[in-house]
Each structure stands twice: as C-alpha cells, then as structure tokens.
C-alpha positions in Angstrom: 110.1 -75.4 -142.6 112.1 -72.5 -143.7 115.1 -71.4 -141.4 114.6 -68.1 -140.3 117.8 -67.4 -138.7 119.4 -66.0 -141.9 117.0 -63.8 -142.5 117.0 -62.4 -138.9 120.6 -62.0 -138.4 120.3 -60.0 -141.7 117.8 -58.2 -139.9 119.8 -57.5 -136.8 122.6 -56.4 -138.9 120.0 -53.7 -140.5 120.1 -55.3 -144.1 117.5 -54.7 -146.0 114.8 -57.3 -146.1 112.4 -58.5 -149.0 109.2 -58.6 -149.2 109.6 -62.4 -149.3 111.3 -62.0 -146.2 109.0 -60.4 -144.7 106.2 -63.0 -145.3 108.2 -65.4 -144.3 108.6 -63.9 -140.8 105.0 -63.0 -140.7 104.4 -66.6 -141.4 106.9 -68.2 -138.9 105.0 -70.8 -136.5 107.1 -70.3 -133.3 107.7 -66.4 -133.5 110.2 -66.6 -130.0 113.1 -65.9 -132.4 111.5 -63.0 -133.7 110.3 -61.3 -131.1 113.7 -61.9 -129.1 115.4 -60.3 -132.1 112.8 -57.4 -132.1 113.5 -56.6 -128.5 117.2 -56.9 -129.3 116.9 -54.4 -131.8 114.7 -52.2 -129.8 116.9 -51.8 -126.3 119.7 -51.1 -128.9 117.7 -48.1 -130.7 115.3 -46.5 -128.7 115.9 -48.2 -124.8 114.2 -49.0 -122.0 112.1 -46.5 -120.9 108.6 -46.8 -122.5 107.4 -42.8 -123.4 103.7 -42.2 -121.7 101.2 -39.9 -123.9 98.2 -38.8 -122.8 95.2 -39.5 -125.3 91.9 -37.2 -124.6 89.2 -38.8 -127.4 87.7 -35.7 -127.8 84.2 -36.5 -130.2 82.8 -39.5 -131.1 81.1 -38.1 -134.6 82.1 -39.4 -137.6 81.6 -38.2 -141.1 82.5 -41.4 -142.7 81.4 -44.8 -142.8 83.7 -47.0 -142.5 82.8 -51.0 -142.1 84.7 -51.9 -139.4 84.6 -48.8 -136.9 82.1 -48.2 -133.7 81.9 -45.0 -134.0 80.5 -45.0 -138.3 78.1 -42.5 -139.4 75.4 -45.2 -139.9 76.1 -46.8 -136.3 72.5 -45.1 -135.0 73.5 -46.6 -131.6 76.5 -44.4 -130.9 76.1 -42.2 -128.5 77.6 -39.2 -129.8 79.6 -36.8 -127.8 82.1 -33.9 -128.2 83.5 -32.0 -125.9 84.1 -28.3 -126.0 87.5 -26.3 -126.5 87.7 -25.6 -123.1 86.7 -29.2 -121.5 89.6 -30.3 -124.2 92.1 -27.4 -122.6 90.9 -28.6 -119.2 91.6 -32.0 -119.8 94.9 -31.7 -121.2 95.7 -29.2 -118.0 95.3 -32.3 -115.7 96.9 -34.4 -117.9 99.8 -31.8 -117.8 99.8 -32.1 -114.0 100.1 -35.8 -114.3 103.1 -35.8 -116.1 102.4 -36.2 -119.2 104.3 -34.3 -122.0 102.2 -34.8 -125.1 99.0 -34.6 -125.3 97.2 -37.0 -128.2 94.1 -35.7 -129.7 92.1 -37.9 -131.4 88.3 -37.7 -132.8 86.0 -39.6 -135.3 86.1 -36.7 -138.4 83.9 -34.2 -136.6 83.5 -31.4 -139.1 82.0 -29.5 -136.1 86.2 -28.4 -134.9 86.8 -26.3 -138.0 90.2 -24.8 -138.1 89.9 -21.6 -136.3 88.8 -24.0 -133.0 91.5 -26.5 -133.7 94.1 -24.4 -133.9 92.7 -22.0 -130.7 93.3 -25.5 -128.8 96.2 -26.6 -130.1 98.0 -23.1 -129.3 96.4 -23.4 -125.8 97.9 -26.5 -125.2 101.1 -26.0 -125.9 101.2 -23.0 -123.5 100.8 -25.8 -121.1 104.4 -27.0 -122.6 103.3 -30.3 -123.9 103.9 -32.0 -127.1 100.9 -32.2 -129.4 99.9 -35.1 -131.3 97.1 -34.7 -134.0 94.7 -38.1 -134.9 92.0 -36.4 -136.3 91.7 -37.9 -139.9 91.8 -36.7 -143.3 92.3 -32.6 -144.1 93.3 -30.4 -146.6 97.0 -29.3 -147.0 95.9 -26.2 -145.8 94.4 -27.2 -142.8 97.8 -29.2 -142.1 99.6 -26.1 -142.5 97.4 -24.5 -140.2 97.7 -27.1 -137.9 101.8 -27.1 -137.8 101.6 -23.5 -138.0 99.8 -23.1 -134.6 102.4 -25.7 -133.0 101.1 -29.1 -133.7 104.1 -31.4 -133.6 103.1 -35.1 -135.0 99.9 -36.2 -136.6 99.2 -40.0 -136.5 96.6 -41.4 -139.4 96.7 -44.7 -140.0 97.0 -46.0 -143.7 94.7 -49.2 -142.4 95.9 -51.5 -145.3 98.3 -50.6 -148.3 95.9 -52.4 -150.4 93.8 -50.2 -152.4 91.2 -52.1 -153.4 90.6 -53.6 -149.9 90.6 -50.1 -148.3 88.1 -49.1 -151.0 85.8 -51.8 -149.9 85.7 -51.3 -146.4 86.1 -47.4 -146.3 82.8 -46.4 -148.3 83.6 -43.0 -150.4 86.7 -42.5 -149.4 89.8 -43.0 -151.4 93.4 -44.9 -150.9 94.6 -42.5 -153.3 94.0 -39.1 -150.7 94.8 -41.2 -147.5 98.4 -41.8 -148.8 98.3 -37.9 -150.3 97.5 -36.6 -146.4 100.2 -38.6 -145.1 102.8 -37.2 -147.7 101.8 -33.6 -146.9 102.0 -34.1 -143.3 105.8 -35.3 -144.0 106.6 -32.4 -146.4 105.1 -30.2 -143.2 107.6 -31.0 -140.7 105.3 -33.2 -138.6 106.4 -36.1 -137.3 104.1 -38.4 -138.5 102.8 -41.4 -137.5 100.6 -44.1 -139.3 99.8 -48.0 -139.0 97.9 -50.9 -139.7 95.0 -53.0 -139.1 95.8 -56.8 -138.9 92.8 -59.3 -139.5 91.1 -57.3 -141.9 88.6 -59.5 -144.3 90.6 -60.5 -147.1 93.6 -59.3 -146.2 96.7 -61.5 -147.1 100.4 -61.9 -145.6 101.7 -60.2 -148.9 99.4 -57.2 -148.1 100.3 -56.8 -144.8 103.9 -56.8 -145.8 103.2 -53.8 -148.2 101.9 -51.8 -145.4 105.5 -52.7 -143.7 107.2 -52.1 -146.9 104.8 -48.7 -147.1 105.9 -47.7 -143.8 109.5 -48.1 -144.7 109.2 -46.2 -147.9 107.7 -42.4 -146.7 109.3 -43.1 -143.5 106.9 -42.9 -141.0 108.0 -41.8 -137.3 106.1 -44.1 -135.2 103.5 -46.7 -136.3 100.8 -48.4 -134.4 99.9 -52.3 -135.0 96.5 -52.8 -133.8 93.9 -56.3 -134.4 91.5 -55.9 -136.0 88.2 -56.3 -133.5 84.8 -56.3 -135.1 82.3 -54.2 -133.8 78.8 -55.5 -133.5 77.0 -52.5 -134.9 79.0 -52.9 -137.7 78.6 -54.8 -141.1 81.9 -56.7 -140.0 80.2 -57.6 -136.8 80.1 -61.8 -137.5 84.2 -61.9 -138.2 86.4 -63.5 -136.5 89.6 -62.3 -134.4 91.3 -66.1 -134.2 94.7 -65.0 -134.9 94.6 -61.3 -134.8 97.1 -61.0 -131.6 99.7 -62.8 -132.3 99.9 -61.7 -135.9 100.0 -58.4 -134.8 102.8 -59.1 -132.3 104.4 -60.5 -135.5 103.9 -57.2 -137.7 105.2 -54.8 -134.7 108.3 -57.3 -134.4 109.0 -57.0 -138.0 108.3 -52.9 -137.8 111.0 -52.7 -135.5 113.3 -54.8 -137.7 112.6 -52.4 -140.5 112.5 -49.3 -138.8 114.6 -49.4 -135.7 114.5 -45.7 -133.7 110.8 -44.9 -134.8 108.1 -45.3 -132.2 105.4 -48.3 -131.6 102.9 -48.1 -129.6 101.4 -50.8 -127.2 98.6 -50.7 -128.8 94.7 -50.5 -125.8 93.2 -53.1 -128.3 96.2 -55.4 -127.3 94.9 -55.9 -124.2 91.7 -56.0 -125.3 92.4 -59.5 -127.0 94.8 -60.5 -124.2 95.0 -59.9 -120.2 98.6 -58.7 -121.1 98.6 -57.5 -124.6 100.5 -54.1 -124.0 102.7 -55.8 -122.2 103.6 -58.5 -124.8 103.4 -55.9 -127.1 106.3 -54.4 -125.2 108.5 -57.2 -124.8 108.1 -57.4 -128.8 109.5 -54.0 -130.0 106.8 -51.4 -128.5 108.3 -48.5 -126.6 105.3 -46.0 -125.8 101.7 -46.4 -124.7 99.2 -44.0 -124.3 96.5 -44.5 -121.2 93.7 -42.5 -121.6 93.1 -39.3 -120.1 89.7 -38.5 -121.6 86.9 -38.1 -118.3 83.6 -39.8 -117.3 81.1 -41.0 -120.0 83.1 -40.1 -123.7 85.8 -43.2 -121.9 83.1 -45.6 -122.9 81.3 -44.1 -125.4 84.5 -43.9 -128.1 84.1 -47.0 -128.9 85.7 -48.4 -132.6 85.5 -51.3 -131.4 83.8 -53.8 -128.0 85.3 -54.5 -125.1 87.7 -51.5 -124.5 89.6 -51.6 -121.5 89.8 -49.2 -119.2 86.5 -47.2 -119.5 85.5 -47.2 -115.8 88.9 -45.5 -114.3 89.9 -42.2 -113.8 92.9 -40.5 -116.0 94.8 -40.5 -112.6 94.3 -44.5 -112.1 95.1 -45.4 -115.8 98.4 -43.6 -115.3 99.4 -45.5 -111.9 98.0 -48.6 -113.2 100.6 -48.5 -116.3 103.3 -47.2 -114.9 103.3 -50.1 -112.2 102.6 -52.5 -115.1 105.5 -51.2 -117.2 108.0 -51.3 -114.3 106.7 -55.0 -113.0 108.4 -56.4 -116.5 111.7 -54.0 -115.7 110.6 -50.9 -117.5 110.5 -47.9 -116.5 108.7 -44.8 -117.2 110.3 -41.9 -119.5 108.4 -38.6 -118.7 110.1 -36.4 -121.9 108.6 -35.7 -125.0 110.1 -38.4 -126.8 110.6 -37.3 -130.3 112.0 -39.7 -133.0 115.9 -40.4 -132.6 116.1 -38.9 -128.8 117.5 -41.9 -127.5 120.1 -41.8 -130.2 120.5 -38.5 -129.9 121.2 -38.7 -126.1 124.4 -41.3 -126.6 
C-alpha cells in the first residue's frame, strides 16, 4: 500500500498535487489521515464558524431531462410547483428575520421566471440586506449580466462531472461544452461562483473525479458542493447502487479543501441523507457552510432530485434550531455574516 503521508504533508504545505496524487488519496482505504489533514487545513483557512444560508427551492419544473434527477421533464409523477415572486419575497423576509444573510435560490430550469421577474426578486431581496445566491441553471450571458446587474452576488451550477462524454450521456440535449461556457461567464461577471460534483455517477472513474477537482482548481471556483449521487426511482438510474457514495464523497470534499483552502464547501442535505450524521462528518472533513431549508409547507417535499430527503416535514424556523444545535454539539459555532470567499482571511 502506497504511503500517503508525503503526499499529504505536501498538501498541508499548499504544494501542488498531481492528478496521480489525487487518485491516490481518493483511493486511500483508511481516509483518517486525510480527513484529519483536511480539517487541519480548514480551521487554518476559513475557521470555525460554519456560515448558515438560507435555501428557498422555489419551482420544481424542469426543462431538461436529465437521467438521474427527481424533478426531469419526463418524471410524470412530479408534482410540479412554483411559487410566485411575492411568496419567494415573503419567504426570504422570514428567512431575513431568522438570521439569515444570504438567501439561496434554487429551481429546476423553469422558463416560466423570465428575466424581468428574476431580476424584480432579486432587487427585492436585497432590500431586505441579504446576500443572494443564484442556482437556477444554464442562461445566456446576458441574462447573467442581468442577473449581477440587479445585485445577484454568487451563482452556484454544478459542472456534475468533468467528463464530457459521461455528462453527455446522462444530460440528454444538453452540452458539456455550454455548462463549462456559463460557468466562465459567471466568473468574468464578478459573481462569486460556485460549482461541484456528483460522486457515484454510472461509469464514473477515480481519474474522472479527479478532473472535476483539477477543474475546480483551474477556473477557480469559490465554493463547491460534494454531493452522492442517490438514484431516484422515477428515474432511468433508479436500479443503481449508492455502496460507496458517502465516504467517497467525504474523500473528494477532503481533497477540495486540500486544493483549494479559503473557498467554501458545503455540508451537503444529501449527506445526511445517506448517513444519520452526514453534514456533520461532512464538517469534521473540510465543510464550513450548510444551508437548512427555508422553503414552506408542500414545495419541502415535493423538490425532490432525489428519495429520502431529510427534513421535509419541519418548519424553516425548526430546521434552523435543529442545525445550529447540531453544529455547536461537535464545537462549532454558528457565523451569522455573509460569508464571502477570503473573509476569514481577510479578518486576521
């Protein structure tokens, strides 16, 4: 078996790492060194304090078709939902009054929110002095623009997988070649962007999960979420397996932090979905933010990419207690700014 300790101490000293190396650590059997050095590397860079945003899942239509999501155009048994600008403004109010500083929007591709209502809510919102966060998929430059332009501060789409050929295959009509285009406009936009991976994939390989790190590294993204993959069973995917998934996402948030020390990771929900104390392992393994949901009543359950989502039948107001006293039972504590990358830093 292959020492890893070399490798890591390069790691801790912020030395570049191959792509070799970064199989080999995905591949290491008894990961305890690497997640120790991740958390190392984490209190050093971004702290203690785990940042809180508040996510309001706003419509559960979908344009495209992808393989492995709940809420896929073809899913007939979605039950579809959107809420309205003002039910959005609402919602974000209360969140607001929670404490919350940013506010995470996030929808299937709903071609129903056309600009001129995106925009109305995201200038409403920030009257409310919150942070905005965008996850609404793929648009035109000039809808980004729009975006930014009416106060948007960070826009989080996920890459999925670096390889093309595999995205291809499970993302029907859509194309590797414009995901990776979106996220280099939202960069050249001033957004701070966030993007991330899904670990388990069908066919996916150690090599291509270390071009998504390598990926990651290269535009640099600002904060990137690690999630298992968790097949759906209205979905074509819906006989794969998850054997593995957690802990080899664990692995891949480790090695994120390795690579990119003062961005943000989330704790991912589907963590805990695979595990009683996923975001809480998650934490102790680089993570430094989670986002409880603040979305109300039936869209909690209903936006649902994948089974078994945690924490559909609680209000906003008990997600947010029910973190916070997780979070502080492992010595954490709760950071109520807006937490923008290199604030920590910034603050020393």
């Amino acid at each position: 078996m292959m020492d890893m300790q070399p490798i890591l101490a390069r790691a801790l000293r912020q030395e570049t790492l191959s792509k070799t190396d970064i199989v080999s650590l995905l591949s290491i059997p008894e990961p305890a060194p690497l997640f120790d050095a991740a958390d190392q590397v984490r209190r050093k860079f971004v702290g203690d304090e785990v940042y809180l945003r508040a996510l309001i899942e706003f419509s559960n239509y979908c344009k495209n078709d992808c393989l492995y999501c709940g809420i896929r155009r073809s899913n007939a048994a979605a039950q579809r939902y959107r809420l309205t600008p003002q039910g959005i403004i609402q919602t974000a109010q209360k969140a607001v009054g929670l404490g919350y500083k940013t506010v995470v929007l996030q929808s299937g591709e709903d071609v129903w929110f056309d600009t001129d209502k995106l925009c109305h809510i995201i200038r409403e919102i920030k009257k409310l002095g919150a942070a905005v966060t965008l996850s609404i998929g793929e648009k035109t430059r000039e809808e980004y623009a729009a975006y930014r332009q009416a106060g948007a501060d960070r826009y989080l789409l996920r890459l999925e997988t670096a390889d093309e050929a595999l995205y291809e295959k499970l993302d029907p009509a859509m194309s590797w070649d414009n995901r990776v285009r979106c996220l280099y406009d939202l960069k050249e936009l001033g957004y701070e962007v966030g993007s991330g991976s899904l670990v388990g994939l069908p066919n996916q390989t150690l090599e291509s999960l270390a071009d998504d790190l390598i990926f990651f590294k290269n535009l640099p993204v600002d904060m990137a979420g690690i999630g298992p993959f968790i097949p759906h069973p209205q979905t074509p995917l819906a006989a794969e397996s998850t054997q593995g998934h957690f802990e080899l996402s664990l692995k891949m948030m480790a090695v994120m932090r390795l690579l990119l020390p003062d961005i943000n990771i989330p704790a991912t929900t589907a963590m805990e979905t695979l595990h009683p104390r996923g975001r809480l392992l998650a934490l102790a393994c680089g993570a430094n933010v989670v986002m409880p949901n603040a979305t109300e009543g039936s869209a909690r359950i209903k936006y649902e990419l994948y089974p078994g989502k945690i924490c559909t039948g609680e209000a906003p107001e008990q997600c947010r207690a029910c973190i916070q006293r997780k979070i502080e039972s492992i010595g954490r504590t709760v950071n109520f700014s807006y937490g923008f990358h290199g604030d920590f830093l910034k603050g020393k």
